[in-house]
PLY file of the C-alpha trace (Angstrom):
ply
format ascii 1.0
element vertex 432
property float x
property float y
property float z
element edge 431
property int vertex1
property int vertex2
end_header
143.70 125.67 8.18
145.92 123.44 10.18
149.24 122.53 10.10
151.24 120.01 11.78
154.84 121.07 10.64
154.47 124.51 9.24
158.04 125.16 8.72
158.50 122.15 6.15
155.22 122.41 5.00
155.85 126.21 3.66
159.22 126.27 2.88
160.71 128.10 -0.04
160.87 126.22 -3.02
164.86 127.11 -3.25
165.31 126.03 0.14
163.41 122.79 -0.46
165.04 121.99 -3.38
168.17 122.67 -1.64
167.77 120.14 0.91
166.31 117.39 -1.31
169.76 117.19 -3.15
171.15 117.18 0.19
169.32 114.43 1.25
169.46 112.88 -2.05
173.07 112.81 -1.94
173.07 111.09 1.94
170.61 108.88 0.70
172.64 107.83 -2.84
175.99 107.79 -0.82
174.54 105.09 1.82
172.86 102.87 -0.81
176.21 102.62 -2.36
178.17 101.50 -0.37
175.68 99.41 2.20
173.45 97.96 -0.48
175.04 95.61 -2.71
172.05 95.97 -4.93
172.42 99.48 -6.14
176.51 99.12 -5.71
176.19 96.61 -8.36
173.63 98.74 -10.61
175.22 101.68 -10.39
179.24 100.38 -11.21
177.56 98.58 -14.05
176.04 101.63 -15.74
179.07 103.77 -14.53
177.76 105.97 -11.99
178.94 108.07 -10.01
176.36 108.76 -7.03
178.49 112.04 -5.74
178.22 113.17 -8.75
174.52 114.72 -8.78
174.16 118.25 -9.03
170.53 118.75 -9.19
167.55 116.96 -7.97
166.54 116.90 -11.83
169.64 114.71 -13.04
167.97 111.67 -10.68
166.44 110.60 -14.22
170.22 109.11 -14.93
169.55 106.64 -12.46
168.41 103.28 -12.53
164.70 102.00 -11.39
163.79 99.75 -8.72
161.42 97.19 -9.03
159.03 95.29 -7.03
161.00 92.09 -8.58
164.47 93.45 -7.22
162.38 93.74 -4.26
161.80 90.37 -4.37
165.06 89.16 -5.30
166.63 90.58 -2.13
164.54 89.12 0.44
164.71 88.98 3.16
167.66 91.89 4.40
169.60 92.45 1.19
168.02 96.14 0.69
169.01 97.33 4.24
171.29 100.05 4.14
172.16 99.88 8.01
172.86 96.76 10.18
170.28 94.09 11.70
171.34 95.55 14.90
170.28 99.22 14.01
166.71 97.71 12.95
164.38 98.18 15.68
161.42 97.11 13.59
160.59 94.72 10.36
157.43 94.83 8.94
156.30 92.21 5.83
153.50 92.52 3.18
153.26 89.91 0.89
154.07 92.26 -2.21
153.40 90.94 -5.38
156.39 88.48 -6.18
157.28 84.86 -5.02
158.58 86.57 -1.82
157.12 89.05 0.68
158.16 92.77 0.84
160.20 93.28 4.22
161.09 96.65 5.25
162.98 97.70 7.92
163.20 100.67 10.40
165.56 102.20 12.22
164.35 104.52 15.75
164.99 107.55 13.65
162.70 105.84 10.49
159.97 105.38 13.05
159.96 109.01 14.22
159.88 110.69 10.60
157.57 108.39 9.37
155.53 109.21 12.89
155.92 113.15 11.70
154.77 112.64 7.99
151.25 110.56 9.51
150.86 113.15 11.71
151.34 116.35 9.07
149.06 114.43 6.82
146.23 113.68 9.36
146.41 117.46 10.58
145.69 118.16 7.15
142.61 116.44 7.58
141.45 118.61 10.46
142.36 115.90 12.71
143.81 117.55 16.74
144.61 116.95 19.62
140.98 116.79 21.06
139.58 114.03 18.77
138.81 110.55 18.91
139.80 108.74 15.96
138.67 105.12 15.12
140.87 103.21 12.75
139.12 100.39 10.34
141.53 98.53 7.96
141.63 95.18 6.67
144.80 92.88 7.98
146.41 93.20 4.70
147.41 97.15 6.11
148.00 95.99 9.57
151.22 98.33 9.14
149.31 101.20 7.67
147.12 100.92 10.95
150.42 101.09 12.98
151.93 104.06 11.67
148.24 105.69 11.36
147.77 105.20 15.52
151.35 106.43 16.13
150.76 109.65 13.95
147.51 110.20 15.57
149.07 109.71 19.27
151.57 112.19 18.03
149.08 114.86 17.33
147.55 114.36 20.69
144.16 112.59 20.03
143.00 109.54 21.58
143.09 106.17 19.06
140.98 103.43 18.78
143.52 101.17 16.57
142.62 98.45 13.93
140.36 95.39 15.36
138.94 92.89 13.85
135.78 93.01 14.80
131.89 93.31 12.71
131.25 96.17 11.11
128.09 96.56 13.09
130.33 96.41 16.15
132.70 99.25 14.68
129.42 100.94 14.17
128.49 100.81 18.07
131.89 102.02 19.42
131.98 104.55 16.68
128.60 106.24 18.20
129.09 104.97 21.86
131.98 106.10 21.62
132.03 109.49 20.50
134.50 109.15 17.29
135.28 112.30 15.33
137.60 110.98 12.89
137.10 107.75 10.68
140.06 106.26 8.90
139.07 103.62 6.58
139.32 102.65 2.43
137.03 104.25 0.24
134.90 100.91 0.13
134.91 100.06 3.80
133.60 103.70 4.46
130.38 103.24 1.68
129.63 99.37 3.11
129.63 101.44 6.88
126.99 103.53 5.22
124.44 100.57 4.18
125.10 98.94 7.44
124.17 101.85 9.79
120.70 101.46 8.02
120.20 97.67 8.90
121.34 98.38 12.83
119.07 101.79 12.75
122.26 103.77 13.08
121.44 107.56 12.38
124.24 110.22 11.54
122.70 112.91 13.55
123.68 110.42 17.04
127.58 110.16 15.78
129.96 112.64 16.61
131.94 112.12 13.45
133.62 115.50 11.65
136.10 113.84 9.79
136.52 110.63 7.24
140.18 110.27 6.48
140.40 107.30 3.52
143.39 105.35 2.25
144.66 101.94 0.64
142.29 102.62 -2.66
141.89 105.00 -5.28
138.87 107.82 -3.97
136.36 108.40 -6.62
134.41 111.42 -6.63
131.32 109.64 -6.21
132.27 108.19 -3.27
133.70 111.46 -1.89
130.42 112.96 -2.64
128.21 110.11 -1.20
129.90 110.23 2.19
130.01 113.68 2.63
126.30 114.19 2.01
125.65 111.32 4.29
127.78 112.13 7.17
127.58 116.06 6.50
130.85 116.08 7.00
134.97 116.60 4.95
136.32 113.91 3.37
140.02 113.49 2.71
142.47 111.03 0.98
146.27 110.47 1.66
148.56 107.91 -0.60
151.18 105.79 -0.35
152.09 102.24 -1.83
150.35 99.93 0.66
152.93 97.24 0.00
156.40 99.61 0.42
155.46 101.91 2.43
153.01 103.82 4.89
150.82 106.07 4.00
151.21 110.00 4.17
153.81 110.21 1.38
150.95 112.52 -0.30
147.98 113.54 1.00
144.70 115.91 0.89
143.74 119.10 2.85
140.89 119.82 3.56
140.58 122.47 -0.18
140.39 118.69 -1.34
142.39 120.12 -4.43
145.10 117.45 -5.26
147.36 115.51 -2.79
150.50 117.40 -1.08
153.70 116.02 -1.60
155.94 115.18 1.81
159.02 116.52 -0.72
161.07 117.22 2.43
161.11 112.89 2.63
160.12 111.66 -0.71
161.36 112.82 -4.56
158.17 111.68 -6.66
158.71 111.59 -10.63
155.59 111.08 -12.83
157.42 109.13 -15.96
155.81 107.92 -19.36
154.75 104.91 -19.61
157.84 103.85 -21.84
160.14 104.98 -18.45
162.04 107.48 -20.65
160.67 110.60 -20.26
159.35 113.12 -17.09
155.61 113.84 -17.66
154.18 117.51 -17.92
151.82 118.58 -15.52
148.65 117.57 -15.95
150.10 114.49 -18.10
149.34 110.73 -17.08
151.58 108.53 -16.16
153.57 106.36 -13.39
154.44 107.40 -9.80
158.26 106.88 -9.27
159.78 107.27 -5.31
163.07 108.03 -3.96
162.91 108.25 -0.28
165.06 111.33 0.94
165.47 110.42 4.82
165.12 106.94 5.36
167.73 104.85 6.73
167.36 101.72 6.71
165.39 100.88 3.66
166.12 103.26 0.97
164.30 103.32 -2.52
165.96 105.02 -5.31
163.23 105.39 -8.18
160.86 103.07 -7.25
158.50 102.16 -10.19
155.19 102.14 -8.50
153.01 100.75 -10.64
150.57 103.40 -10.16
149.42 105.95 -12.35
148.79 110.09 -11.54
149.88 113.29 -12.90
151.57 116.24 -10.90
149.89 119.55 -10.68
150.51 122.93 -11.56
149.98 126.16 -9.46
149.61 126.79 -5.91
147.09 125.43 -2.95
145.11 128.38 -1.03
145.76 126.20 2.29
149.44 128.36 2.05
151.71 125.03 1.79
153.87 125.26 -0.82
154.42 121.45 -1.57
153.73 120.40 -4.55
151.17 118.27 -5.55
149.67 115.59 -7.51
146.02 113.80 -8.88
144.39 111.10 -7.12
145.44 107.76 -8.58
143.61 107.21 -11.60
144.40 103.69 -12.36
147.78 101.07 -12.71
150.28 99.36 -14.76
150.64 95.90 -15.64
148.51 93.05 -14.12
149.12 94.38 -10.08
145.48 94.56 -8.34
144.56 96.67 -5.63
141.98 94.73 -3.25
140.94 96.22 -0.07
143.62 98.45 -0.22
146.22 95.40 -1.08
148.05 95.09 -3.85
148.14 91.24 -5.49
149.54 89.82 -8.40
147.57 86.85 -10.28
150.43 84.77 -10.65
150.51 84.83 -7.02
147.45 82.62 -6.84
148.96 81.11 -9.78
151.67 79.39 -7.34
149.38 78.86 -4.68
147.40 76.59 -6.74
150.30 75.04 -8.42
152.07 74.32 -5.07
148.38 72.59 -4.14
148.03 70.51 -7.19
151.79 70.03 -7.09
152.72 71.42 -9.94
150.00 70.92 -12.04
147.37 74.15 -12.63
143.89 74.13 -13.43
143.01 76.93 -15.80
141.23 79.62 -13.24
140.01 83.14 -13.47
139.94 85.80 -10.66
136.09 87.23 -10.73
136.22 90.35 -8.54
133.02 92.71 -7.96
131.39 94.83 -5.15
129.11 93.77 -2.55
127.59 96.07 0.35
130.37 98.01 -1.56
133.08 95.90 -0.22
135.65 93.83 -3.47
134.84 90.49 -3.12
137.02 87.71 -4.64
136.24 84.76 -6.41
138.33 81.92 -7.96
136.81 80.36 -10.97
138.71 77.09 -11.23
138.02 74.38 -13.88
137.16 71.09 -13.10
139.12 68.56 -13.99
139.12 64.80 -13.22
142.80 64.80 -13.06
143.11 66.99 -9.89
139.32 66.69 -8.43
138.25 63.84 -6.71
134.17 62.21 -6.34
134.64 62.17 -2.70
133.07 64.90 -1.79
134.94 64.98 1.70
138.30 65.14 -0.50
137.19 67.73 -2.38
135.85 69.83 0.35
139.34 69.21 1.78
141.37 70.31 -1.25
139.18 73.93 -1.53
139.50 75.12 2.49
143.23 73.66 1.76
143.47 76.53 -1.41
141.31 79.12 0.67
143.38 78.84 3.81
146.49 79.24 1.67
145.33 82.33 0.13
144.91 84.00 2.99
147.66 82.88 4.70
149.69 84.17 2.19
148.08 87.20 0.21
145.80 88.39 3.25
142.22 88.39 1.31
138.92 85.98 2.19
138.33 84.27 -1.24
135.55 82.10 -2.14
136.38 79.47 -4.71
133.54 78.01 -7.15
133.89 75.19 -9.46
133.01 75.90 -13.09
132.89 74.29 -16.24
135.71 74.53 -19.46
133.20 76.51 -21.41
132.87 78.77 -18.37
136.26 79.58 -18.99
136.52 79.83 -22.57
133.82 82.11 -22.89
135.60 84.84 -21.22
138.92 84.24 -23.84
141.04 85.04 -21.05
144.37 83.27 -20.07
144.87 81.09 -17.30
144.95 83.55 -14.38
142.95 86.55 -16.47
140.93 88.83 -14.57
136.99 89.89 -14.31
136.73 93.12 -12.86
133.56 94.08 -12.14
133.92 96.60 -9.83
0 1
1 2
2 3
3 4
4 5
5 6
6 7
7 8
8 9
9 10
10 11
11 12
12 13
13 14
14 15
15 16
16 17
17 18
18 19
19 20
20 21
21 22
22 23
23 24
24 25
25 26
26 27
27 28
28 29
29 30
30 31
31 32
32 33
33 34
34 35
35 36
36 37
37 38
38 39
39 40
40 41
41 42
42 43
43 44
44 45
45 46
46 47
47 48
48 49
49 50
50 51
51 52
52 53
53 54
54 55
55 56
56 57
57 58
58 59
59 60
60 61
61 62
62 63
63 64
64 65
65 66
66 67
67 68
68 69
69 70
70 71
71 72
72 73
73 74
74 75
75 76
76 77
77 78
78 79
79 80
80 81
81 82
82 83
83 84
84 85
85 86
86 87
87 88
88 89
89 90
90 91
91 92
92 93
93 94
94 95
95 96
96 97
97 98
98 99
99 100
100 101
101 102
102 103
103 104
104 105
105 106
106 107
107 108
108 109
109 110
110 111
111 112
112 113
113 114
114 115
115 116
116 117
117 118
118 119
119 120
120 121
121 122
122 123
123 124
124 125
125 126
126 127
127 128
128 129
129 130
130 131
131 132
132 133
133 134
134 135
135 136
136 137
137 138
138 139
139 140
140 141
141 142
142 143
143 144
144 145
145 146
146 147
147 148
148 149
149 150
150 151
151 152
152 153
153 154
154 155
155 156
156 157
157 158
158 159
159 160
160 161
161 162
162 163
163 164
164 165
165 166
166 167
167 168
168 169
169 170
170 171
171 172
172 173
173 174
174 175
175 176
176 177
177 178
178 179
179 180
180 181
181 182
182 183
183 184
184 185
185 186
186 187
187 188
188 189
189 190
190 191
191 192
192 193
193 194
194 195
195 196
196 197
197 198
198 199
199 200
200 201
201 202
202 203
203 204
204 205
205 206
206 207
207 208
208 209
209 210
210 211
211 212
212 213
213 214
214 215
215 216
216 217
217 218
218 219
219 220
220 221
221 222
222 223
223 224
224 225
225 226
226 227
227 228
228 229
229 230
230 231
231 232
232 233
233 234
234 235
235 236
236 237
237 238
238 239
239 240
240 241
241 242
242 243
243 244
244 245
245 246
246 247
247 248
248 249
249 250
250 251
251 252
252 253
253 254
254 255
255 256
256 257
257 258
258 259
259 260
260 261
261 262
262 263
263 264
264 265
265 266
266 267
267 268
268 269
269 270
270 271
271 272
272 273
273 274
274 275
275 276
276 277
277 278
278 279
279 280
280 281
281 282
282 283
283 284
284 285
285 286
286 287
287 288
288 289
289 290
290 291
291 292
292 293
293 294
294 295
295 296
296 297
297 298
298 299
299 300
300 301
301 302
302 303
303 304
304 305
305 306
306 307
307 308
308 309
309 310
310 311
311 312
312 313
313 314
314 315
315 316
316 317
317 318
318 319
319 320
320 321
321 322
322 323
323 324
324 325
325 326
326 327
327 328
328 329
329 330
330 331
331 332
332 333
333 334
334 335
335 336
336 337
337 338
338 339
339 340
340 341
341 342
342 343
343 344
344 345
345 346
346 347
347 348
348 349
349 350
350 351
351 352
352 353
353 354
354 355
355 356
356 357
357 358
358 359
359 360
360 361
361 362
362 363
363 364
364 365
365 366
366 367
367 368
368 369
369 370
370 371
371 372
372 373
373 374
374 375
375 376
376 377
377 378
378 379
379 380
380 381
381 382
382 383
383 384
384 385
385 386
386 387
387 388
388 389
389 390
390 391
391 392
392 393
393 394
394 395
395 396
396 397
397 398
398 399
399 400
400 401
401 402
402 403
403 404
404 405
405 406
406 407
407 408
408 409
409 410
410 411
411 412
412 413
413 414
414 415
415 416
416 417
417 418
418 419
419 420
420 421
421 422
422 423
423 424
424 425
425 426
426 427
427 428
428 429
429 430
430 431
């Protein structure tokens, strides 16, 4: 057993829960008064953020929303000025308007701490080579993933975009011992290393570390007998923030809890009440130590349950399930998390104004999701050139992932194609 920052990482629950309504109480005190956003929400349901005595009494608070998210764009969430902000990172979130989040030097270095406790979970030290392989829609995930790994010591090969067989070739050539990558990028690796004649016995790989998607055991079970070798999974929302907020040791027996930076709430699916352990239901955040971009109950959209007793790896953070599925309409591909009526406005700023009735069709191939666009023909929008048309459909593919960060292919269907499915405009085949 490893550990990165013991003395956080095996605190006494007293003392832990001591210094999360510390923190809390920083954290509430900032929000209201440098974030008219929570000012307003709190004065409106009379709260007084001084007032909490206990970690537990955070349920009389309001949530926060991906749409209040979206509402505040770009700076209104900041808690500290521009001036403070020595970084801004965007996602394109699920709402009209991209997620920005901002950090402050101090922001940087805790969230450079919690990477770097969760990938010593993993087994990964200061002697290893670890090869990062994420798709551009967690180009910030990669960031904070090289500067945790720099942090323990080990030399990084960060996220480029490159062929997989080419990741393949620096991953042997090189000597990697760690692997970060989603689940599904991890299993297509494994079918490619058969059609370049890759064997496992020439890689010096001891470690996968996986993130951005839900880890079936399956998977888990596939790689490891393939690679001979731990697997791990850490979590965070890909869109918010980086990832670390939970993750795995290597007793792969539920996902630690950073508690010292993050108060997570499981809540029922009505919002009222906490979950038991063991219970289902949705992942809610309050940060504890950021600065400039606090969350205060932060409806995930995701859906776990917290766990009872204690780990035999000795930390004493608590701990939760793997995610075991998600709210609403919000779709995790590759790791990124989409909304259909996203697409929805792509195609209606397209067609200017006007929508065809589409479907998103989205399966596995070489284990990767894939993403189609079923879109109805109609003579209104389509023209018989075919040059026009072909112009119209790189037009809507571009746009896509411009904006949403995923390679879609778009195929023309027929009404009844549509209708047979008795789906909405904008419903959703998943056939992963």
């Amino acid at each position: 057993m490893r550990l990165w920052d013991a003395e956080n990482e095996q605190m006494e629950r007293e003392d832990l829960e001591q210094l999360q309504l510390e923190r809390l109480q920083s954290t509430l005190n900032r929000a209201y008064k440098n974030v008219p956003f929570y000012r307003k929400e709190f004065d409106e349901l009379g709260i007084d953020p001084g007032a909490l005595s206990s970690v537990q009494e955070i349920t009389k608070l309001p949530f926060t929303t991906r749409e209040d998210l979206g509402d505040n764009y770009p700076y209104g969430m900041f808690a500290v000025p521009l001036r403070d902000i020595v970084r801004i990172s965007s996602s394109t979130g699920t709402t009209p308007k991209p997620v920005v989040v901002g950090y402050t030097m101090r922001d940087l270095k805790a969230r450079g701490t919690i990477t770097a406790r969760f990938l010593a979970a993993s087994g990964v030290a200061d002697t290893d080579v670890v090869q990062i392989c994420l798709n551009p829609g967690l180009s910030n995930w990669g960031r904070a993933l090289k500067e945790g790994a720099e942090n323990i010591g080990a030399s990084v090969m960060p996220m480029s975009h490159i062929s997989t067989s080419k990741q393949l070739l620096a991953m042997r050539d090189y000597k990697t011992s760690v692997f970060i990558a989603t689940p599904s990028y991890a299993m297509h690796t494994v079918e490619a290393m058969e059609a370049i004649d890759i064997d496992t016995s020439g890689l010096a790989l001891k470690a996968i570390v996986l993130v951005g998607e839900a880890l079936k055991q399956e998977t888990r079970e596939r790689l490891e007998s393939t690679f001979k070798i731990d697997v791990t999974a850490g979590y965070g929302p890909s869109d918010v923030m980086g990832p670390g907020l939970a993750f795995e040791c290597t007793e792969q027996d539920g996902l630690h809890i950073s508690e010292d930076h993050f108060l997570l709430e499981i809540v029922a699916s009505d919002g009222e009440a906490p979950c038991a352990p063991g219970e289902e239901g949705e992942v809610v955040l309050t940060t504890l130590t950021a600065k400039a971009f606090p969350f205060i109950r932060f409806r995930t959209g995701d859906l776990a349950s917290m766990m009872a007793g204690s780990c035999p790896c000795g930390r004493t953070l608590a701990r939760m399930s793997g995610i075991t599925g998600h709210t609403g309409e919000v779709l995790t591909i590759r790791g990124v998390k989409v909304h259909p009526a996203q697409i929805d406005r792509i195609i209606k700023g397209l067609f200017q104004g006007f929508s065809p009735r589409f479907l998103i069709h989205l399966y596995k191939e070489s284990y990767q999701d894939m993403t189609e666009i079923w879109l109805e023909m109609n003579d209104t929008i389509f023209s018989d050139e075919v040059k026009i048309l072909e112009g119209t459909l790189k037009r809507l593919r571009e746009q896509i992932h411009e904006m949403l960060g995923l390679h879609v292919t778009i195929r023309l269907v027929e009404a009844e194609t549509i209708e047979q499915y008795a789906k909405a405009s904008g419903g959703v085949l998943d056939e992963r």
